[in-house]
TILUMKOL-517370 format. One line per 10 residues: their letters; for each residue x, y, z of C-alpha. Coordinates in Angstrom, 1 decimal, decimal comma, m for minus. Layout:
% TILUMKOL-517370
A> X:Y:Z ~ ...
END
This chain:
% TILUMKOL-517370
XXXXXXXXXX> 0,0:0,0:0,0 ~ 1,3:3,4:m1,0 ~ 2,1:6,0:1,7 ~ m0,5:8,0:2,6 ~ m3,5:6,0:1,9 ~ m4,5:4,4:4,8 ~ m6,4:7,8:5,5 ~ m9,4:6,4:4,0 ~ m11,6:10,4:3,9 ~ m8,5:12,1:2,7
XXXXXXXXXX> m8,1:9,1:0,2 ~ m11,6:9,3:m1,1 ~ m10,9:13,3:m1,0 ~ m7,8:13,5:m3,1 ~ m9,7:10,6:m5,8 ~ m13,1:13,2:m5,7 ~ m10,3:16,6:m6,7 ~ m8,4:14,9:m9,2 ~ m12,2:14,8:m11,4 ~ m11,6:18,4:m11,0
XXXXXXXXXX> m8,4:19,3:m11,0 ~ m5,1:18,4:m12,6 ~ m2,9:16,2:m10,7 ~ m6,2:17,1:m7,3 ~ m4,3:20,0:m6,6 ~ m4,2:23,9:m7,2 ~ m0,5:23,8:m6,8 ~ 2,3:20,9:m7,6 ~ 3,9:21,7:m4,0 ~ 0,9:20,3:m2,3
XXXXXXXXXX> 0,7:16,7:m4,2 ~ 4,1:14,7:m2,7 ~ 5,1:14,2:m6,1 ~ 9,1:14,0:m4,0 ~ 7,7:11,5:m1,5 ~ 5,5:9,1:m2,7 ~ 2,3:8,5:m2,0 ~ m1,4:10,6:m1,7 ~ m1,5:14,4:m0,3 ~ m2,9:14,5:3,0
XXXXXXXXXX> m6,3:16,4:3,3 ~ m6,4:18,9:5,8 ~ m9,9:19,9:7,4 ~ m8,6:22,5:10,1 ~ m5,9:24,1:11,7 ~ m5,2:26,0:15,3 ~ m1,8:26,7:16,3 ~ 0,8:24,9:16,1 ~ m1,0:21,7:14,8 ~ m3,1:20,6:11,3
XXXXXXXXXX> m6,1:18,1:11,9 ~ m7,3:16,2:8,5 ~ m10,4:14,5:7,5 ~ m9,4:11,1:9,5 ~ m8,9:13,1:12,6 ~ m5,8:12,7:12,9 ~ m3,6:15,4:14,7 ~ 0,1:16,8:13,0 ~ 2,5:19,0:14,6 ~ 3,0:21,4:11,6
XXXXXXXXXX> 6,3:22,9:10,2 ~ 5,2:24,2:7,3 ~ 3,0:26,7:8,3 ~ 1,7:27,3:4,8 ~ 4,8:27,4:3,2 ~ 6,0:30,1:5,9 ~ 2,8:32,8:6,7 ~ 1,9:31,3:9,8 ~ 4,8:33,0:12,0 ~ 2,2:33,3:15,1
XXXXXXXXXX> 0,6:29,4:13,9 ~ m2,9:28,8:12,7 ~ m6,3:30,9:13,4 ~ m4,0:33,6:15,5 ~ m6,7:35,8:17,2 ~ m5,6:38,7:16,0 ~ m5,9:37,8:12,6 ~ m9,2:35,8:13,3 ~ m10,6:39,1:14,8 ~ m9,5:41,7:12,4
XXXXXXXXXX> m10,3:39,3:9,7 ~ m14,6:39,1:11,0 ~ m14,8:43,0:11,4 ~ m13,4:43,6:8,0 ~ m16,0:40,7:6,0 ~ m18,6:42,5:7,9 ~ m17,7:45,5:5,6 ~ m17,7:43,9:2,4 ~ m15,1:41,4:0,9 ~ m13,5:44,0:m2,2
XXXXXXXXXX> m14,6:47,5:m3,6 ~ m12,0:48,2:m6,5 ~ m11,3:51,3:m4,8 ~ m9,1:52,8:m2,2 ~ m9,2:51,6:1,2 ~ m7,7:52,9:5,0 ~ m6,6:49,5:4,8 ~ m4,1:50,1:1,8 ~ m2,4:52,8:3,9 ~ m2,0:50,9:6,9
XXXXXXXXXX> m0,6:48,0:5,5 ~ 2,0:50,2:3,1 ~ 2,8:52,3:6,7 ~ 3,9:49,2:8,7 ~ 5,7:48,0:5,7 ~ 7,5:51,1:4,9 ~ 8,7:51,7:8,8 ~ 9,8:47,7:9,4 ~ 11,8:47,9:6,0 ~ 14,0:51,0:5,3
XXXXXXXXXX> 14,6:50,3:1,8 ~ 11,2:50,8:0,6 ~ 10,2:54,1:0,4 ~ 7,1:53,1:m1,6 ~ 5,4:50,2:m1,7 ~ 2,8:48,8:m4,3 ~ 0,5:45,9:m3,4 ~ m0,2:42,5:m5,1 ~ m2,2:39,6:m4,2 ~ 0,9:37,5:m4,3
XXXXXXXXXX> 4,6:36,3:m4,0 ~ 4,9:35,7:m7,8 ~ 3,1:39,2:m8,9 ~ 5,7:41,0:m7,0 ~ 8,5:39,3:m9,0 ~ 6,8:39,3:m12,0 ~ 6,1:43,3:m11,1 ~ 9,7:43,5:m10,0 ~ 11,4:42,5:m13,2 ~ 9,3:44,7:m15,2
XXXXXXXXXX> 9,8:47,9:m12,8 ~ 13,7:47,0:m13,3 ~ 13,7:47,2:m17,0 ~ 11,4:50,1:m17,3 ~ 13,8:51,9:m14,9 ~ 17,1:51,4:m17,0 ~ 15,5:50,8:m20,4 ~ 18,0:47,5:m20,5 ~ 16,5:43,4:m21,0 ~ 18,6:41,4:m19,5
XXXXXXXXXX> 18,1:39,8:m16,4 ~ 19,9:37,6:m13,7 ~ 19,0:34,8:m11,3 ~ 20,6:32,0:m9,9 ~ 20,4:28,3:m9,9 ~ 17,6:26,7:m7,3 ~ 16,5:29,8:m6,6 ~ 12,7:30,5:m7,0 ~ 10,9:33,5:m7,7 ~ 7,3:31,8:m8,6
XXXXXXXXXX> 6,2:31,1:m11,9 ~ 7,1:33,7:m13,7 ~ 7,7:32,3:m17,6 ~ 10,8:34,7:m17,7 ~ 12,4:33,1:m14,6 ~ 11,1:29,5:m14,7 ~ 14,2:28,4:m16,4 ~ 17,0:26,3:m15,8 ~ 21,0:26,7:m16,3 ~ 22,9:25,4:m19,0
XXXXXXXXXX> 26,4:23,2:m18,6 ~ 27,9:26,8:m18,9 ~ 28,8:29,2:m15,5 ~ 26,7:31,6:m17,1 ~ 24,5:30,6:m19,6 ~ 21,0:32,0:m21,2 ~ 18,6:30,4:m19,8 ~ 16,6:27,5:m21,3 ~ 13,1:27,1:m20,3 ~ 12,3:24,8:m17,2
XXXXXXXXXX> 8,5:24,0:m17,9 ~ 6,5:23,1:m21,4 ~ 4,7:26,3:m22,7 ~ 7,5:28,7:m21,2 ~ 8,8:30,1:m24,9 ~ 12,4:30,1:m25,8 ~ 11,9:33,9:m26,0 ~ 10,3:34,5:m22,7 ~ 13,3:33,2:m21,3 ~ 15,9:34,8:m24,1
XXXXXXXXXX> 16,7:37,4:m21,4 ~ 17,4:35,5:m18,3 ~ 21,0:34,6:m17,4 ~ 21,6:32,0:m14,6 ~ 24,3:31,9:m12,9 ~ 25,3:29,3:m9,5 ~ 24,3:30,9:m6,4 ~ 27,3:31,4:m3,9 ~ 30,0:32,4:m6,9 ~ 31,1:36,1:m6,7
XXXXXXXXXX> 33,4:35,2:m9,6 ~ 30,7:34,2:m12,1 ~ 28,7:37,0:m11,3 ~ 31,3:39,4:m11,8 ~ 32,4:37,4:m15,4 ~ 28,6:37,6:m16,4 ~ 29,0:41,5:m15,8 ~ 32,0:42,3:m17,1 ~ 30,6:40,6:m20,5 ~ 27,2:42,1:m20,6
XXXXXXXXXX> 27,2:44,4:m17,8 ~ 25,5:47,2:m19,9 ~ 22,6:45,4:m20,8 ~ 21,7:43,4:m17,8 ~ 18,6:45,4:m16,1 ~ 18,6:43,9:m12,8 ~ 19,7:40,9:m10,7 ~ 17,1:39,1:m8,8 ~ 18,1:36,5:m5,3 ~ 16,9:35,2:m2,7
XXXXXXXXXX> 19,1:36,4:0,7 ~ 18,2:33,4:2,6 ~ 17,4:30,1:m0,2 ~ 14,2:28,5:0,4 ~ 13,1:26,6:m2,3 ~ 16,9:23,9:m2,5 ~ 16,3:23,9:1,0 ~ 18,4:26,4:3,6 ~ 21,2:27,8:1,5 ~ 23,2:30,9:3,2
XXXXXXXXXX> 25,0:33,0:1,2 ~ 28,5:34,0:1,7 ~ 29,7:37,2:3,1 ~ 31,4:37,8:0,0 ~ 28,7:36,5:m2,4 ~ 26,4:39,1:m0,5 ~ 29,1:42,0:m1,3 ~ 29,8:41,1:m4,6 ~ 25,6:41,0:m5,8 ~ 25,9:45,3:m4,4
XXXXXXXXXX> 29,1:46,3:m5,4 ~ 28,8:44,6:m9,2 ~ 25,2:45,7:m9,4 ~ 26,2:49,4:m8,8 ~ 29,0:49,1:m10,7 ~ 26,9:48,3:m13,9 ~ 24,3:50,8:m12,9 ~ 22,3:47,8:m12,6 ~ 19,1:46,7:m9,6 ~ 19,6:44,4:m7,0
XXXXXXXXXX> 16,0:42,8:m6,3 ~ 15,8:40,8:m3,0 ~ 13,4:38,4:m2,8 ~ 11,9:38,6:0,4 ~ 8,8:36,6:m0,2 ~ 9,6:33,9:2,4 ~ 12,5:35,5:4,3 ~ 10,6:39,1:4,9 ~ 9,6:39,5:8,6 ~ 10,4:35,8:9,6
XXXXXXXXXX> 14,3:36,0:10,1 ~ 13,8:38,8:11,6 ~ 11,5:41,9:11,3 ~ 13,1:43,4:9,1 ~ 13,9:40,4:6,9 ~ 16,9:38,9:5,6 ~ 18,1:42,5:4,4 ~ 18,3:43,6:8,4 ~ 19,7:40,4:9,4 ~ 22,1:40,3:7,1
XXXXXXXXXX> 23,1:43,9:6,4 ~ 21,7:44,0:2,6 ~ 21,1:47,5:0,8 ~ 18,5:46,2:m2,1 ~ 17,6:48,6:m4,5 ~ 13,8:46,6:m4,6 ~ 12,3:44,6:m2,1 ~ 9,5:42,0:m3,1 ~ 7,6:40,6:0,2 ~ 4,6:37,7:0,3
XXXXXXXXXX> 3,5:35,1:2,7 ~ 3,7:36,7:6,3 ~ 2,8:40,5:4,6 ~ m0,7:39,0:4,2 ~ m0,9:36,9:7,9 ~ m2,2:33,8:5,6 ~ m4,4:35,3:2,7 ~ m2,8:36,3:m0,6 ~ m1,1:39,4:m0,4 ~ 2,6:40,5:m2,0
XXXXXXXXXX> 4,0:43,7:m2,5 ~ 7,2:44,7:m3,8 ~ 8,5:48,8:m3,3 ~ 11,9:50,8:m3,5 ~ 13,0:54,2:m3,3 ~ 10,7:56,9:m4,2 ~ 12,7:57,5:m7,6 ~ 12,3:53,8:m8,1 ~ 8,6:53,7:m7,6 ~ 8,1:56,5:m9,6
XXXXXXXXXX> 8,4:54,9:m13,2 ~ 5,1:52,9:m12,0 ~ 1,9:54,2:m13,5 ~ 0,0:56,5:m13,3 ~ 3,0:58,4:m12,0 ~ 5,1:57,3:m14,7 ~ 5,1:54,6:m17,7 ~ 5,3:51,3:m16,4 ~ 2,4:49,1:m16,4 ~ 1,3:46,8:m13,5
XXXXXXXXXX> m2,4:46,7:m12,2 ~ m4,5:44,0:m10,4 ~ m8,2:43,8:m9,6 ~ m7,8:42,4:m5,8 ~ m5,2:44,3:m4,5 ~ m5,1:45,9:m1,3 ~ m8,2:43,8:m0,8 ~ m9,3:44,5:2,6 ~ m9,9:41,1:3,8 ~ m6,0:40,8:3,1
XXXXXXXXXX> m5,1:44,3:4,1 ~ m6,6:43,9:7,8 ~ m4,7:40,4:7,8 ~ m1,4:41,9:6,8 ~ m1,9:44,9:9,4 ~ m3,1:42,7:12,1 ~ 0,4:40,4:11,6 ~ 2,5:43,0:11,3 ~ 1,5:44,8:14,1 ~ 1,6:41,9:16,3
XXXXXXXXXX> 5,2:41,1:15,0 ~ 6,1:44,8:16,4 ~ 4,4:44,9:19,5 ~ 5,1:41,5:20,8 ~ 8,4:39,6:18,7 ~ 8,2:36,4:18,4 ~ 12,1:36,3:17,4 ~ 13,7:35,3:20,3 ~ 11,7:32,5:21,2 ~ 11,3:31,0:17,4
XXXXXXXXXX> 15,0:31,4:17,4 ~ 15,2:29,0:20,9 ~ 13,3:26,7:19,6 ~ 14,7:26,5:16,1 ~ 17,9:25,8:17,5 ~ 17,0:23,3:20,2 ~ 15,3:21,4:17,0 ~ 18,4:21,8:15,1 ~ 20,8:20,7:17,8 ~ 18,2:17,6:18,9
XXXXXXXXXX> 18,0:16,5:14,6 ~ 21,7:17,0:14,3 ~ 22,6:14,5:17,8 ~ 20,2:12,0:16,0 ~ 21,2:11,9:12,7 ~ 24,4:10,9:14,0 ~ 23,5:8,3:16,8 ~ 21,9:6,8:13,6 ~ 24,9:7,2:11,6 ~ 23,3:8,8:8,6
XXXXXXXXXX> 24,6:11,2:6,6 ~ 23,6:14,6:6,6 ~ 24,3:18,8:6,7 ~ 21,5:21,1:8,7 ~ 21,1:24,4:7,5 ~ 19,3:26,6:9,8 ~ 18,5:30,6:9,9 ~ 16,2:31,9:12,7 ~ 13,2:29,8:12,4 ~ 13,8:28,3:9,0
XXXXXXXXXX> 15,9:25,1:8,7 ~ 16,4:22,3:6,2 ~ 17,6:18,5:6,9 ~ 19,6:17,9:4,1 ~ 20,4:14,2:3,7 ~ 24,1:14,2:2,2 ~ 27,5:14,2:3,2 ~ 28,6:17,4:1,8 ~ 28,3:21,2:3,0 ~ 24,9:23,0:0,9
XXXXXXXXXX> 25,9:26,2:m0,8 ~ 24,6:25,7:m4,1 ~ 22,0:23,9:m6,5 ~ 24,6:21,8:m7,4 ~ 25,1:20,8:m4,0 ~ 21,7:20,2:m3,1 ~ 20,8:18,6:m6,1 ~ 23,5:15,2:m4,9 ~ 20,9:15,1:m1,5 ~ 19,2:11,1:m1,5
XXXXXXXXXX> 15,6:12,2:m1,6 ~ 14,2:8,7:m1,9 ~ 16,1:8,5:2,0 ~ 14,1:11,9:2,5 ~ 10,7:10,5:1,1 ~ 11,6:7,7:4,2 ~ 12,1:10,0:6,6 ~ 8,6:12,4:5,7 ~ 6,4:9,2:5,9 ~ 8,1:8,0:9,0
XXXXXXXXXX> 7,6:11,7:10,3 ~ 4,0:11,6:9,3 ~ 3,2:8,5:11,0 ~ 4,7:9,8:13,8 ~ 2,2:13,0:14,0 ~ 5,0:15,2:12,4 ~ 4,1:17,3:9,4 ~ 7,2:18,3:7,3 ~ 7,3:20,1:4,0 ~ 7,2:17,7:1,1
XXXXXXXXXX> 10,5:17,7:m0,7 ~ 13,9:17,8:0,5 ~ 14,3:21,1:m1,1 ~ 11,9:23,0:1,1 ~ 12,1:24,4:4,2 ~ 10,4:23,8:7,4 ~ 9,3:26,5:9,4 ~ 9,2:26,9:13,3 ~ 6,3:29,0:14,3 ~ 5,3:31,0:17,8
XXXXXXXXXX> 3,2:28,9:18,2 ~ 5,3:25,5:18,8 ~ 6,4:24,6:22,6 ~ 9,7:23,2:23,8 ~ 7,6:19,6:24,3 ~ 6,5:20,1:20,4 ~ 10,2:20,4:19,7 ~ 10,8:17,9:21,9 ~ 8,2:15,4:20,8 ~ 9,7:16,4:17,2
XXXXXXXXXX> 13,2:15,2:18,2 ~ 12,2:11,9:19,9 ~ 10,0:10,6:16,6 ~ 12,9:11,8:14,1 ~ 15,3:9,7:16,3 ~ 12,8:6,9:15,8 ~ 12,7:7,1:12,1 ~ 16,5:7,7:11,3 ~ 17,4:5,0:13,9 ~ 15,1:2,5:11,2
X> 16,3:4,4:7,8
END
């Protein structure tokens, strides 16, 4: 019997979507295509845990994919979220709510001196790339290997054998020409940035990264990685664009930028900016955000955003992330669940590297250091898809692929960690 289905109501749940949707899901992340096995269906959520349609109770680190910094059905949110339905669910037309949610943002992040919202992660790339070319009238763009920046045709590419290589396209109906203008180069290599520049410096609009990797698992950048991406970017008179759609106000409040010391020219933000509902934004300098219409030329609109359901989500988390931090105690607790993973892995004597920043942290299953795609790629996920089902048996809910990361919330206890610890010893004592 496959993982996964002896959950006989989530079983019959998944069979009942897949009449309706592709593959039963509304995104590939959600069907444990890396694992094996049927998605689990979830029918509620409250703190720190996920119940599904069997009853059956999961101490959650994925925290949908990262918004859930404070856990599931926060009060705050909960609260802000019934007075603002009461109101009416969207009007097309400027809200209070707009202005609150652009305030917090603009005092938390210093960089952005204006902020335009979106209803999600991959709009405020998408937005991002286009602001960047409209502002220095050049096409070329640069991202890095294993890094993601949603689905975005023009950066859902792959690398070549080359160091730096135009970009070939990474999914069927994602043109050769959409992707014409994308240059990838391997994260963590201040020397093939700088060769990429120093051959097309003058017509590369923007480079776009993510400060803290996410999406090959954990990957830190180097000090001198981090220098090179502001220094060569200046140089060239090109953008630096940090993608702060996962990392923004959960390494810190400021995001990866403040933890790190990072001086981005534009910001794009998702997940805990909304507190759960879809919400992204991206904002820069005022002379940045300028070029946007209708002050100036470039084009980016959206019916939903700054919808006030999201808006009063977004202010309620944010606000709550200033008045009462969660960081120090997601930070204890991140790192007695890295130190309690790394003692068990090797009691078991299984190979591994743990990458960990603040509250995000990624069990890679490998004997070698993770700085790259290349790196990550050499991980044994069929050991990982072992150790997920194992987990999951255990009450444990882990993201689905090796190349995620798992999330620690406010919400989790020392005896969740604990309990967490003790059923990961289990399983890689059996793997």
């Amino acid at each position: 019997m496959l993982p996964g289905t002896t959950r006989p109501k989530s079983h019959d749940a998944f069979a009942r979507a897949k009449t309706f949707m592709p593959g039963g899901v509304n995104s590939p992340a959600r069907a444990f295509g890396a694992v094996g096995g049927e998605p689990i269906v979830i029918d509620h959520a409250k703190g720190a845990h996920l119940f599904d349609l069997d009853g059956h109770r999961y101490l959650d680190y994925v925290g949908s994919w990262g918004p859930m910094i404070f856990g599931h059905a926060f009060p705050p949110v909960v609260a802000a979220l019934q007075k603002a339905i009461a109101r009416g669910t969207s009007y097309g037309a400027p809200t209070p709510g707009e202005n609150e949610l652009a305030e917090a943002i603009l005092r938390i992040v210093p960089s952005i001196e204006k902020v335009r919202l979106v209803s999600s992660g991959t709009e405020a790339t998408m937005s991002a790339i286009r602001l960047a070319r409209g502002v220095t009238g050049r096409d070329l763009i640069v991202k890095f290997a294993g890094n993601y920046h949603g689905h975005v045709d023009s950066l859902l590419v792959a690398a070549g054998s080359a160091a730096a290589t135009l970009a070939v396209p990474d999914s069927p109906g994602v043109t050769a020409g959409a992707s014409a203008n994308t240059l990838v180069l391997a994260y963590n290599d201040p020397d093939g940035l700088r060769a990429a520049f120093q051959e097309q410096g003058d017509q590369i609009a923007c480079v776009i990264f993510e400060p803290i990797c996410g999406n090959m698992g954990v990957v830190v950048p180097t000090e001198e990685f981090l220098a090179s991406l502001r220094q060569t970017t200046r140089d060239h008179d090109a953008l630096l664009v940090c993608d702060e759609v996962m990392t923004g106000f959960r390494v810190a409040l400021g995001g990866a930028q403040q933890r790190l010391g990072i001086d981005p020219d534009i910001t794009t933000l998702g997940k805990i900016v909304g507190g759960g509902l879809p919400v992204g934004a991206y904002g820069g300098s005022d002379q940045i955000m300028a070029h946007l219409l209708p002050e100036g030329k470039v084009f980016q609109s959206g019916t939903l955003s700054g919808n006030p359901l999201a808006t009063a989500a977004g202010v309620a988390t944010l606000r709550a992330l200033e008045e009462t931090p969660p960081y120090g105690k997601i930070e204890s607790l991140a790192a007695r669940l890295e130190t309690g993973l790394r003692q068990a892995a090797e009691r078991a004597g299984i190979a591994h590297q743990i990458a960990r920043v603040g509250s995000m942290m990624t069990l890679f299953f490998t004997e070698q250091p993770v700085t790259s795609w290349d790196d990550a790629s050499q991980c044994d996920t069929a050991r990982f898809a072992q150790y997920f089902w194992g987990m999951i048996d255990r009450g444990i809910y882990l993201p689905c692929s090796q190349y995620e990361a798992l999330f620690v919330s406010a919400a989790h206890t020392e005896d969740d960690i604990d309990q967490t610890i003790a059923a990961a010893a289990e399983v890689l004592e059996k793997l």
